[in-house]
C-alpha positions as CSV (number, residue, x, y, z in Angstrom):
1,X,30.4,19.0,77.0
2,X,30.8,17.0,79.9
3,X,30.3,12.9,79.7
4,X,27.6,11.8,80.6
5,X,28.7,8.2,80.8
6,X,31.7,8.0,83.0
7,X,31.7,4.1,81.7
8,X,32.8,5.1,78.3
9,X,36.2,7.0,80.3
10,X,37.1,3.1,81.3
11,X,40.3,2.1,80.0
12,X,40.9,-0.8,77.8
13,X,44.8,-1.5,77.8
14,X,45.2,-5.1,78.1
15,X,46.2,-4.4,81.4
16,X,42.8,-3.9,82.4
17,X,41.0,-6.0,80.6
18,X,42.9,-9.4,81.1
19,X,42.8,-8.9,84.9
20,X,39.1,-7.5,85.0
21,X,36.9,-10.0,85.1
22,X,39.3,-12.0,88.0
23,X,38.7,-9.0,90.2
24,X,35.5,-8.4,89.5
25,X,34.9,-11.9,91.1
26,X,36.7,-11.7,94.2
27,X,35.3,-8.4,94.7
28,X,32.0,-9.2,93.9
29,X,32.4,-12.4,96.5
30,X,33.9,-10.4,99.4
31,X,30.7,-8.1,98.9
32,X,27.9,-10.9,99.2
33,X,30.3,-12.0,102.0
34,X,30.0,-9.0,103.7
35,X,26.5,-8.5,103.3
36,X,26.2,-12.3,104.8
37,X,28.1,-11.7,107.6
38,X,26.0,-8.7,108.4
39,X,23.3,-10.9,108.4
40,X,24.4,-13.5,110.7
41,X,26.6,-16.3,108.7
42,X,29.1,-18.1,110.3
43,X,31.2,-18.5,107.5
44,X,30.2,-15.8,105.0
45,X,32.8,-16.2,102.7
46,X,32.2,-20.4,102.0
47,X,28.2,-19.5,101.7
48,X,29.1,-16.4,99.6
49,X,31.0,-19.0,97.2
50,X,27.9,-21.1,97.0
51,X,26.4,-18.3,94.9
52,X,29.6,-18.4,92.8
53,X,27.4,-18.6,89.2
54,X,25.3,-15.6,90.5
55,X,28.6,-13.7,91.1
56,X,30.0,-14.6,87.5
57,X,26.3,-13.6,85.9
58,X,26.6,-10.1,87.5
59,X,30.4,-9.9,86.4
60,X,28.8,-11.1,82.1
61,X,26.6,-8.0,82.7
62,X,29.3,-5.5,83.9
63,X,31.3,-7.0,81.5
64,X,28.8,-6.4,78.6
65,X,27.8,-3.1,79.1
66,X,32.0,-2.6,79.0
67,X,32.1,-4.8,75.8
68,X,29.4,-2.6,74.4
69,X,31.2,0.7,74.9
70,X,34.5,-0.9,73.4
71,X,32.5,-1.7,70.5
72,X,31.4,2.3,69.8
73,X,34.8,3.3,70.5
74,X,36.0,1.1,67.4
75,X,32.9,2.2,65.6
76,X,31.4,-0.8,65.4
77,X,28.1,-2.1,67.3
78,X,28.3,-4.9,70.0
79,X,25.7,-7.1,68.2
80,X,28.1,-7.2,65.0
81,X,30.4,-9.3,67.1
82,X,27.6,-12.1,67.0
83,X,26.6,-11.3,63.4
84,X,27.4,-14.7,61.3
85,X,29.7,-14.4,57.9
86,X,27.2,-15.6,55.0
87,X,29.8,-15.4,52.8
88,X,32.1,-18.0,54.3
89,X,28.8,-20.3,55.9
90,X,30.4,-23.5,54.6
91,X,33.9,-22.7,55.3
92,X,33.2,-21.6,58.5
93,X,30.7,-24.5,59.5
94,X,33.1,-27.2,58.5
95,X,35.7,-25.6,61.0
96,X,33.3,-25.9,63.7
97,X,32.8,-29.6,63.4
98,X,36.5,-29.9,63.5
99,X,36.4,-27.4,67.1
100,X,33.5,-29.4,67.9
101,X,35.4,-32.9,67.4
102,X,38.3,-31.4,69.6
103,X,36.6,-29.6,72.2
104,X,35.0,-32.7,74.1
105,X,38.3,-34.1,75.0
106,X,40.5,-30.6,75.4
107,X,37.5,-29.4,77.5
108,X,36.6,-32.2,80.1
109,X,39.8,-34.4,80.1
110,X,42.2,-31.9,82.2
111,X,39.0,-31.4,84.5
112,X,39.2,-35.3,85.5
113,X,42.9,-35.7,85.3
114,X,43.9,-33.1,87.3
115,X,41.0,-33.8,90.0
116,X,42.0,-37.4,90.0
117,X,46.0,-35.8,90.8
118,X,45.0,-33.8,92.9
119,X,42.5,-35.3,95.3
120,X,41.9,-39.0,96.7
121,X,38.4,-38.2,95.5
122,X,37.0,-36.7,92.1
123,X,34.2,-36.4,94.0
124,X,35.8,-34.1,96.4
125,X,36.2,-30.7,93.8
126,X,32.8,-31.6,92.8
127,X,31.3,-30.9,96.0
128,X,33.5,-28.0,96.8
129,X,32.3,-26.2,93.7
130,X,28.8,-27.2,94.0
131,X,27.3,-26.2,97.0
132,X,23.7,-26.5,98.0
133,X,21.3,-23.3,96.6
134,X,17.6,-22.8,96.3
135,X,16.0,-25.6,93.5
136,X,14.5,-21.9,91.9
137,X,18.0,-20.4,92.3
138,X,19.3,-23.0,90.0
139,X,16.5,-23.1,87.6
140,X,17.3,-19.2,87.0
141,X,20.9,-20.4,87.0
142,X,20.0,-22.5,83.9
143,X,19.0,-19.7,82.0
144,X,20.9,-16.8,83.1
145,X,23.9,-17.9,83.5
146,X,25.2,-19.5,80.4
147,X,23.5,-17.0,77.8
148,X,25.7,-13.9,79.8
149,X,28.5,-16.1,79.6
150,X,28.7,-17.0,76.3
151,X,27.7,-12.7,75.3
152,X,30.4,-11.4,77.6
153,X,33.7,-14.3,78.3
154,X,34.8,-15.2,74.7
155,X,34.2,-12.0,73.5
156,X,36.4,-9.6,76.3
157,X,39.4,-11.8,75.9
158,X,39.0,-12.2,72.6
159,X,37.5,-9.5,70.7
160,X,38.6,-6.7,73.1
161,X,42.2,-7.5,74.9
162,X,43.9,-9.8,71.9
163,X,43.4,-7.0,69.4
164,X,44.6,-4.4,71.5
165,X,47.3,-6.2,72.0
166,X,47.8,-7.1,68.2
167,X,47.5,-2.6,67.8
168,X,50.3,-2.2,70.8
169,X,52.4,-4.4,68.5
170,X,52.9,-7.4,70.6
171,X,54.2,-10.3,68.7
172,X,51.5,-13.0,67.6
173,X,52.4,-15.5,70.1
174,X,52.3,-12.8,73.3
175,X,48.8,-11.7,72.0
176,X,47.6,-15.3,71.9
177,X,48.8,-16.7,75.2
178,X,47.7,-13.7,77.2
179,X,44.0,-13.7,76.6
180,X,44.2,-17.5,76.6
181,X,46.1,-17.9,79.8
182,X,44.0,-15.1,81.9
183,X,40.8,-16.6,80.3
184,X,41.4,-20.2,81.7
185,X,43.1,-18.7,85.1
186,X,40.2,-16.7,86.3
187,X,38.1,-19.7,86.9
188,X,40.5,-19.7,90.4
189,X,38.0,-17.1,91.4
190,X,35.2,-19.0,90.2
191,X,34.8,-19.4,93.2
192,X,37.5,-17.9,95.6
193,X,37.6,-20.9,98.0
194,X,41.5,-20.9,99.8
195,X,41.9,-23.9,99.5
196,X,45.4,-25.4,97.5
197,X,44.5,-28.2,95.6
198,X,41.1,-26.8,94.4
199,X,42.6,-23.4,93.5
200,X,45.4,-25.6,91.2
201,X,42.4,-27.4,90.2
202,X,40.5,-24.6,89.1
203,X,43.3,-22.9,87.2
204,X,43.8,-26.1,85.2
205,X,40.8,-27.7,84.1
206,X,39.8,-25.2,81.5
207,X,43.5,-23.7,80.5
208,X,43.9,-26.4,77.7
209,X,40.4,-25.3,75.8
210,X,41.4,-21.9,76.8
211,X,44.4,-21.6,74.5
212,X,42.0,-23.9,72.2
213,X,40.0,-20.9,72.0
214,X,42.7,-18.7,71.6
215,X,44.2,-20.3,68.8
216,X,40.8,-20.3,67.1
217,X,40.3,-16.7,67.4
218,X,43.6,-15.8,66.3
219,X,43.6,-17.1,63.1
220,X,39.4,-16.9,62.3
221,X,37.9,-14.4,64.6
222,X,34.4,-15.0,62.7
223,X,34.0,-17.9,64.4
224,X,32.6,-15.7,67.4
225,X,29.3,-16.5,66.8
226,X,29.3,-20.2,67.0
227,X,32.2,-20.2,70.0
228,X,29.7,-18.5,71.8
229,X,26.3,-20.5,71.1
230,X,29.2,-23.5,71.9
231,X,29.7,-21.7,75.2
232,X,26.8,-21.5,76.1
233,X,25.5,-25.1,75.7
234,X,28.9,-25.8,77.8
235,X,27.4,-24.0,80.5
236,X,24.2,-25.5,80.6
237,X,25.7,-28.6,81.8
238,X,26.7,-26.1,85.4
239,X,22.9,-25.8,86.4
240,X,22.6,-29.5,85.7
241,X,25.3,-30.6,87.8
242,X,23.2,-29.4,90.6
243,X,21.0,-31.8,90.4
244,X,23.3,-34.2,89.3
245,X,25.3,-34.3,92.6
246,X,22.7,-33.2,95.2
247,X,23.8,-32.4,98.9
């Protein structure tokens, strides 16, 4: 019988997956670009990059529904990745306050350090990354955004490519660094902006809680559940720093 679903025909070697979502972004960019320029824009691609958490919500959903059909391929259901371990509650709850403890500093230090290395001005990536948008745009942005995130990031590089790689036999280390490394290098595309320092910027402001991550879901891959309500509080703060720094 023929499928029904091309989807479910998607290949998910590592060599998709780790790459996929950094596509997805520049390709979804270049299209709003596009559709800008058709309308007029003088500079379509810096207005298109404006939109950048719009681009990155479309990109959770793709990746989602992708997630989803990974999930029934290993005969398991996509909400079980989210399902929390009663069994080790306590355990696993105690480890979380020591993420918790570690993630302030691993997550926002590099951000500051390297902007402060990189630019005369913190002030300057800031503004870069957030440009003006509609005040409704960001109050959907608020909601939207960080719930996809935290159901679709984690979980791809995580849950999807370090496992495969685990079955192809890569050795621990090589199936630890490659989800962490493409998961903290994609922000580069978050958004595409050509532009040196804030492309080195981007690619290390989140590595160091990337491999954070990584480590975590190497060695307790239950913690899914409450790296992902974590994510998407982290997020929150990205609607919020709209109005925080106001053009």
């Amino acid at each position: 019988m023929r499928n029904k679903f091309p989807i479910t025909r998607f290949s998910y070697s590592p060599l998709v997956t780790l790459p996929l979502r950094t596509i997805l972004f520049i390709s979804l960019q270049a299209m709003l670009a596009f559709i800008l320029l058709l309308w007029g824009s003088q500079s379509p691609w810096v207005r298109a990059a404006a939109w950048w958490p719009f681009i990155v919500t479309a990109a959770n959903l793709i990746t989602i529904l992708l997630l989803n059909n990974y999930m029934k391929s290993q005969g398991r259901s996509y909400r079980s990745l989210f399902m929390i371990d009663a069994v080790h509650l306590k355990d696993d709850l105690k480890l979380m306050a020591l993420v918790l403890l570690i993630t302030a500093p691993v997550a926002f230090l590099p951000n500051t350090i390297s902007a402060r290395l990189l630019f005369s001005d913190t002030m300057v990536p800031v503004q870069l990354l957030f440009q003006p948008i509609p005040v409704t745009a960001i109050i959907l942005l608020m909601i939207v955004f960080p719930i996809t995130q935290g159901l679709a990031e984690i979980p791809l590089y995580m849950a999807c490519a370090m496992p495969e790689l685990v079955k192809k036999g890569r050795p621990w280390w090589l199936s630890l660094t490659l989800p962490a490394f493409f998961l903290g290098a994609q922000h580069i595309a978050v958004p595409l902006l050509f532009n040196g320092p804030f492309i080195l910027w981007r690619l290390l402001m989140y590595m160091p809680f990337a491999f954070l991550i990584g480590v975590v879901m190497r060695y307790r891959p239950r913690l899914l559940p409450y790296l992902a309500i974590l994510h998407m509080l982290m997020d929150i703060s990205a609607g919020a720093m709209y109005f925080a720094f106001p053009s």
